[in-house]
C-alpha positions in Angstrom: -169.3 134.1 73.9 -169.7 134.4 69.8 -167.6 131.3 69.9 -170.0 129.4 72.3 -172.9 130.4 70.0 -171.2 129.4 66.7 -170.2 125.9 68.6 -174.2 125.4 69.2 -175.6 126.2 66.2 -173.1 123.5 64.3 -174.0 120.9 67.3 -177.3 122.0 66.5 -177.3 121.8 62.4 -175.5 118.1 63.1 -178.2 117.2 65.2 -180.7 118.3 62.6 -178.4 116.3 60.2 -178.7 113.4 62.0 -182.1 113.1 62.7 -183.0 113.4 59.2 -180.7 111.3 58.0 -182.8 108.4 60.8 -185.8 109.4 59.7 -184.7 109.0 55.9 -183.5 105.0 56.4 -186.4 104.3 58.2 -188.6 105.4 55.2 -186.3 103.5 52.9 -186.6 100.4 54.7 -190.4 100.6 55.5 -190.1 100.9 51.5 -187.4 98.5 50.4 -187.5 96.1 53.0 -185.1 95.3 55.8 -181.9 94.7 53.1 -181.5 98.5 51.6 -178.2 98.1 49.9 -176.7 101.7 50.4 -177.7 101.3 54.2 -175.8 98.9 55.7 -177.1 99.0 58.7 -180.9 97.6 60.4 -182.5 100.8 61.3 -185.6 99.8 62.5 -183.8 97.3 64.4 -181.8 99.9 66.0 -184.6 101.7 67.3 -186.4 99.1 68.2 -183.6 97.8 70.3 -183.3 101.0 72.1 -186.8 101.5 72.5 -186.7 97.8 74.6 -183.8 99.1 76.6 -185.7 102.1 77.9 -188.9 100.6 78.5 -187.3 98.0 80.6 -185.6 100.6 82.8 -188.9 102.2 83.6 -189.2 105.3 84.9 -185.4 106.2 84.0 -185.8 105.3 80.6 -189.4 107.9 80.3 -187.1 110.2 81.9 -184.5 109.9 79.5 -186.8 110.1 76.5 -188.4 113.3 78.5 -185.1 115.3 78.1 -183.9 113.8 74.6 -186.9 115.1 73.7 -187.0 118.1 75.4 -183.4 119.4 74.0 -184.1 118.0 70.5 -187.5 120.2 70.4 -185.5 123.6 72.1 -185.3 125.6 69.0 -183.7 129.1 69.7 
């Protein structure tokens, strides 16, 4: 079961990764505007886009945002 533990915590640290990486492109293009040239993608966009796609699936979508937040915020 080490294994299944050592297989968590790198999902985990990725994760971690990940989110911080989000959260650093949305400062940089709340700074530098929408054309940041070492991100090539819209950020805020993105969110925004997926933000529309939940809210229009209503109670799913709340759901869904419930347990993405649920399992990002479960901290060992």
């Amino acid at each position: 079961m080490e294994w299944l533990q050592k297989a968590t915590g790198g999902l985990r640290s990725l994760t971690e990764l990940g989110l911080a990486l989000l959260g650093f492109g949305v400062v940089a293009q709340i700074l530098f505007g929408a054309t940041v040239p070492f991100i090539q993608v819209d950020v805020i966009g993105s969110i925004v886009d997926i933000t529309k796609q939940l809210g229009s699936e209503g109670l799913v979508g709340l759901v869904a945002v419930w347990v993405l937040a649920h399992v990002m915020s479960k901290k060992d």
